[in-house]
The first five atom37 places (N, CA, C, CB, O) and aatype in JSON, in Angstrom:
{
  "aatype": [20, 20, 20, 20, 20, 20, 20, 20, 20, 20, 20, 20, 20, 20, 20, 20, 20, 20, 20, 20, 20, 20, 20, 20, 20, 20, 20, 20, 20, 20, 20, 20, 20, 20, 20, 20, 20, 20, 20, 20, 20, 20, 20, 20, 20, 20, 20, 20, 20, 20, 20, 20, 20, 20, 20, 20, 20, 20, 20],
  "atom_mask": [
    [1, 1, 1, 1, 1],
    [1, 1, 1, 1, 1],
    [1, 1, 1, 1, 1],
    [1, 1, 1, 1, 1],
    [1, 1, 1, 1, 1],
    [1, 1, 1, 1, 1],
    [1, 1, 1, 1, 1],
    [1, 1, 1, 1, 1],
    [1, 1, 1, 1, 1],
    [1, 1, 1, 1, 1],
    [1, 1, 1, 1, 1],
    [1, 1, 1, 1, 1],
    [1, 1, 1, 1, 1],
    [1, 1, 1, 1, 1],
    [1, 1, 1, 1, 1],
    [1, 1, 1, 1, 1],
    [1, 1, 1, 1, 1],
    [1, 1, 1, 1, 1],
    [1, 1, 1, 1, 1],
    [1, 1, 1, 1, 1],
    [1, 1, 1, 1, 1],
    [1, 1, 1, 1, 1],
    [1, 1, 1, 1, 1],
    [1, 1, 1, 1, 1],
    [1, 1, 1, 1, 1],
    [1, 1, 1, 1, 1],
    [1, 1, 1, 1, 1],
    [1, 1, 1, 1, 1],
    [1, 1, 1, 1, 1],
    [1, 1, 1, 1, 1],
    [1, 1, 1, 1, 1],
    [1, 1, 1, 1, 1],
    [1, 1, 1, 1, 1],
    [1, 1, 1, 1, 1],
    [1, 1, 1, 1, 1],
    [1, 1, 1, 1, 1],
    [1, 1, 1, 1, 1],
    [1, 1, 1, 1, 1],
    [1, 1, 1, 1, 1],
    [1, 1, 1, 1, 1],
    [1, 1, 1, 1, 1],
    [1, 1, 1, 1, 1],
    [1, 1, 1, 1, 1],
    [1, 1, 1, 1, 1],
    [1, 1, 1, 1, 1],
    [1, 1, 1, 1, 1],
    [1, 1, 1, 1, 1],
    [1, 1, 1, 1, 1],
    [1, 1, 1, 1, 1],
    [1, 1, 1, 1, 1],
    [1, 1, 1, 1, 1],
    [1, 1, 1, 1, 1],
    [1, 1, 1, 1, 1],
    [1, 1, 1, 1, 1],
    [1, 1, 1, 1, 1],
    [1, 1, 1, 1, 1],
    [1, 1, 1, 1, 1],
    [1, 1, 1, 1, 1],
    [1, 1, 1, 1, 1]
  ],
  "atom_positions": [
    [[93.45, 72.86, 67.27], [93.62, 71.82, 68.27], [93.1, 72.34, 69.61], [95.1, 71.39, 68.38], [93.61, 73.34, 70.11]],
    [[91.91, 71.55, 70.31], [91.73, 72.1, 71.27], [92.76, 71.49, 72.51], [90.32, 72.03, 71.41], [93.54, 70.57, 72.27]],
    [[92.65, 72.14, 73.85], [93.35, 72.0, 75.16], [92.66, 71.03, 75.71], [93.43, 73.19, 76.05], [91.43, 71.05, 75.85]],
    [[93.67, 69.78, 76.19], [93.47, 68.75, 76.42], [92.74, 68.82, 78.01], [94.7, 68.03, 76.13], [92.08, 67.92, 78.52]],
    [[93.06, 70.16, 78.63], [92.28, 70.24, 80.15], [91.21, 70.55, 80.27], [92.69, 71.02, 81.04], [90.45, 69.94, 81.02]],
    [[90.75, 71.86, 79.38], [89.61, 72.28, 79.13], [88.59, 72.11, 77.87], [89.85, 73.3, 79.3], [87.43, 72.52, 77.91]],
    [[89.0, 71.65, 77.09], [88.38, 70.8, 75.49], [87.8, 71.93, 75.06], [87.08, 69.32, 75.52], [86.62, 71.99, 74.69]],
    [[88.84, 73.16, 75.1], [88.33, 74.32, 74.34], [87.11, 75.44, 74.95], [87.8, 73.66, 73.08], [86.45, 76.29, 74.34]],
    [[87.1, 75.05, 76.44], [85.91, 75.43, 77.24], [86.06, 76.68, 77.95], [85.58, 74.41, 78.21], [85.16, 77.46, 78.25]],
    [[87.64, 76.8, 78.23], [88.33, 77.9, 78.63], [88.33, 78.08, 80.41], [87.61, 79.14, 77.82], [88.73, 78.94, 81.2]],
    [[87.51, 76.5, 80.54], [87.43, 76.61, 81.82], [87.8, 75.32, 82.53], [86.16, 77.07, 82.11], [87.53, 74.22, 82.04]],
    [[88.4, 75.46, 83.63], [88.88, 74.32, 84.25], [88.06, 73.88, 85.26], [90.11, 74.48, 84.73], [87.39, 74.79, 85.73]],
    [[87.79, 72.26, 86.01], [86.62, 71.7, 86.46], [87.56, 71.06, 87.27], [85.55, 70.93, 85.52], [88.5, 70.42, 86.8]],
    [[87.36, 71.21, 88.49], [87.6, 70.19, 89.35], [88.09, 69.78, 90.94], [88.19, 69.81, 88.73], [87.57, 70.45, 91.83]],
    [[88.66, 69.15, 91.2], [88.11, 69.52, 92.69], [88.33, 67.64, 93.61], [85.84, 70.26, 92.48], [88.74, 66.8, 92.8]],
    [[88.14, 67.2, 94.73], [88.39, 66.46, 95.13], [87.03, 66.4, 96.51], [89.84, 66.58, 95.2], [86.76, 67.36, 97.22]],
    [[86.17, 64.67, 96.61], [85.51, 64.63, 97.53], [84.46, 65.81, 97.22], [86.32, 64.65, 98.7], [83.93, 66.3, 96.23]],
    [[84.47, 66.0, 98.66], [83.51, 67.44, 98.65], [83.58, 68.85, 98.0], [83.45, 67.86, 99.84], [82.63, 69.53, 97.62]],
    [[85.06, 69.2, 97.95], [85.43, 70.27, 97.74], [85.63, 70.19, 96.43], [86.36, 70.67, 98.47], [86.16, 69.14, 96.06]],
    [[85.27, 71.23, 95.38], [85.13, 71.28, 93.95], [85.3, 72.85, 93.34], [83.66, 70.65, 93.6], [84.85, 73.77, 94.02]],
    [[85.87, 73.08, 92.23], [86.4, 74.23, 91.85], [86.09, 74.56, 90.32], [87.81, 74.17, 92.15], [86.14, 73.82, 89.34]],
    [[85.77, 75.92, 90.44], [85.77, 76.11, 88.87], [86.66, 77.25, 88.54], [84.27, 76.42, 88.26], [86.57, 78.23, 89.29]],
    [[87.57, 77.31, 87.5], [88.68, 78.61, 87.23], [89.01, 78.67, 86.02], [90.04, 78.59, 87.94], [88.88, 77.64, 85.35]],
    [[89.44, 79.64, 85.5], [89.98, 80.03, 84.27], [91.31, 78.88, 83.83], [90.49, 81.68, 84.47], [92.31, 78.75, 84.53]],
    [[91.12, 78.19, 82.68], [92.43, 77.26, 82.34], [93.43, 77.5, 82.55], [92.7, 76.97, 81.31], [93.79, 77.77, 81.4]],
    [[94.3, 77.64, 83.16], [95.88, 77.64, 83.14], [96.67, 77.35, 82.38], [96.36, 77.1, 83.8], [97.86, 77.65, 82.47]],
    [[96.0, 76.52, 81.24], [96.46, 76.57, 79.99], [96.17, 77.93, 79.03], [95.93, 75.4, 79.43], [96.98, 78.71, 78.52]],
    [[94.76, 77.92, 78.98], [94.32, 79.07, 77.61], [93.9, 80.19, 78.62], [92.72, 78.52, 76.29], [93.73, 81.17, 77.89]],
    [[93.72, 80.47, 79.54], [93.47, 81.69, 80.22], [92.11, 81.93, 80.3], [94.09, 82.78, 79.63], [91.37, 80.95, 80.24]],
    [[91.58, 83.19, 80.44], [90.18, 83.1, 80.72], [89.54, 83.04, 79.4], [89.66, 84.26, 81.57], [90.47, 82.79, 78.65]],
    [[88.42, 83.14, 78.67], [87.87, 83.34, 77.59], [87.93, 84.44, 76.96], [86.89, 83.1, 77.68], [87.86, 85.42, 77.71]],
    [[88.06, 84.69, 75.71], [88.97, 86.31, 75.17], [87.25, 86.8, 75.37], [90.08, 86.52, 72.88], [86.32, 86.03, 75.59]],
    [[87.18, 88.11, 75.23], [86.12, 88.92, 75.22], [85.18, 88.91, 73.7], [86.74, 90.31, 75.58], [83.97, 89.14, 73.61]],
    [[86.16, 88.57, 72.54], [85.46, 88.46, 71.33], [84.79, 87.41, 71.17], [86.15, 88.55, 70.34], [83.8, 87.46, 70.43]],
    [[85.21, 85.95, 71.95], [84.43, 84.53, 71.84], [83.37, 85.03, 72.56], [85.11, 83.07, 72.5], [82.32, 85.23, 71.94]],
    [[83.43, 85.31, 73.85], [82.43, 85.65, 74.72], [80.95, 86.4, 74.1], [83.16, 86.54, 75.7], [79.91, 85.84, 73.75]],
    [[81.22, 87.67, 74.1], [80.71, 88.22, 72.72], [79.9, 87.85, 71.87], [81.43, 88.35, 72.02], [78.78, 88.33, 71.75]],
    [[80.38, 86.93, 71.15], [80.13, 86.27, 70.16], [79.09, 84.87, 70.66], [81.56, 85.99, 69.54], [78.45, 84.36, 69.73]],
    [[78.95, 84.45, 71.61], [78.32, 83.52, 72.11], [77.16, 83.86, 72.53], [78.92, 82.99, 72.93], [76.09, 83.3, 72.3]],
    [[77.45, 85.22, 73.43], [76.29, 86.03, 74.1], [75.32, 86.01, 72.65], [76.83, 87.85, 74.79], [74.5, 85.15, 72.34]],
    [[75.68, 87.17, 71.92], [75.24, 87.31, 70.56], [74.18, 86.11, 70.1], [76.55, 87.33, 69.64], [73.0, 86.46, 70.15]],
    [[74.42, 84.75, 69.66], [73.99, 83.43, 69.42], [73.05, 83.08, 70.47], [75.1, 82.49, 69.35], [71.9, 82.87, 70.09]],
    [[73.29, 82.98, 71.68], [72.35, 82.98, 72.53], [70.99, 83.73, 72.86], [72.92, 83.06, 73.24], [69.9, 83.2, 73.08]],
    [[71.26, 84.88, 72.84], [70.06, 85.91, 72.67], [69.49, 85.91, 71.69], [70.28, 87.12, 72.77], [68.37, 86.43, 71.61]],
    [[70.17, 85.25, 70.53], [69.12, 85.18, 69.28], [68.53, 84.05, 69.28], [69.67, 85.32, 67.91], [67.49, 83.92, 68.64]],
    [[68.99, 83.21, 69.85], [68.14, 81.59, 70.34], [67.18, 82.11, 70.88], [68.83, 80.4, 71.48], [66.17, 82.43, 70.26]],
    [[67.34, 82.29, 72.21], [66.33, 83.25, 73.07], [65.09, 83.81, 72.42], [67.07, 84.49, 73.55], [63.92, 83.52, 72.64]],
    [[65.39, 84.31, 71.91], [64.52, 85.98, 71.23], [63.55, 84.64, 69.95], [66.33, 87.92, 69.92], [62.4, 84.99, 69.67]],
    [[63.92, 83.61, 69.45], [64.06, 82.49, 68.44], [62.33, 82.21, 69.33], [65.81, 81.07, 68.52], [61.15, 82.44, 69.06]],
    [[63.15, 81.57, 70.57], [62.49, 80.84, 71.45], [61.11, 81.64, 72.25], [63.61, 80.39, 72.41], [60.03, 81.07, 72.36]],
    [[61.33, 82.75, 72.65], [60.4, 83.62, 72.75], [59.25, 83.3, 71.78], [60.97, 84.87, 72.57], [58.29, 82.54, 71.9]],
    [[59.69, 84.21, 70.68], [59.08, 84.42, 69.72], [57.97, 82.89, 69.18], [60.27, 84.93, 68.79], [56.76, 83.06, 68.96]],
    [[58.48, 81.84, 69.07], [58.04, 80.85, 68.8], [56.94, 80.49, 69.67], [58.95, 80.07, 68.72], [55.86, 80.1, 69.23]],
    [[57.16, 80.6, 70.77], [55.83, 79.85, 72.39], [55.06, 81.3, 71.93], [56.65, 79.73, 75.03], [53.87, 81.14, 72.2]],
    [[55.21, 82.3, 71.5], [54.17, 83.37, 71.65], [54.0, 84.26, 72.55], [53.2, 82.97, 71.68], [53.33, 85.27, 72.35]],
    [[54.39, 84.08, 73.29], [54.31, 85.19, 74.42], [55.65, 85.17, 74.73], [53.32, 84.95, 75.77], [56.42, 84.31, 74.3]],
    [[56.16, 86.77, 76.0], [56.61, 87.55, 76.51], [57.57, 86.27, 77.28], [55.61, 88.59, 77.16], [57.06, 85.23, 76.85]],
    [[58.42, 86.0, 77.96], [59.0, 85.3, 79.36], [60.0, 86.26, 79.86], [59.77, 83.73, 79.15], [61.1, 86.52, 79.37]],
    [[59.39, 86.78, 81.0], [60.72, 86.84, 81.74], [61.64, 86.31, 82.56], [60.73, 87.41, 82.15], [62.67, 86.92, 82.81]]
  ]
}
């Protein structure tokens, strides 16, 4: 079941008018280090996916 504040995002959004905020849920806390991790991981292999595919180098 995800958290009805953050929809499992681990992060809270929000803010009033001009002024706007981003923070760790107060429900689920910050993001554990193993999700994190684990995302990084998936991403860089997208990346590296995506690289690889256009053919050349990007930095």
């Amino acid at each position: 079941m995800t958290c009805t504040l953050c929809d499992g995002t681990y992060v809270d959004k929000g803010g009033n008018g001009s002024l706007m905020f981003v923070q760790p849920c107060p429900t689920c806390g910050p993001k554990p280090k193993e999700i994190h991790d684990q995302k990084q991981a998936e991403f860089r292999k997208r990346f590296e996916e995506a690289k690889r595919l256009a053919g050349r180098e990007v930095s």
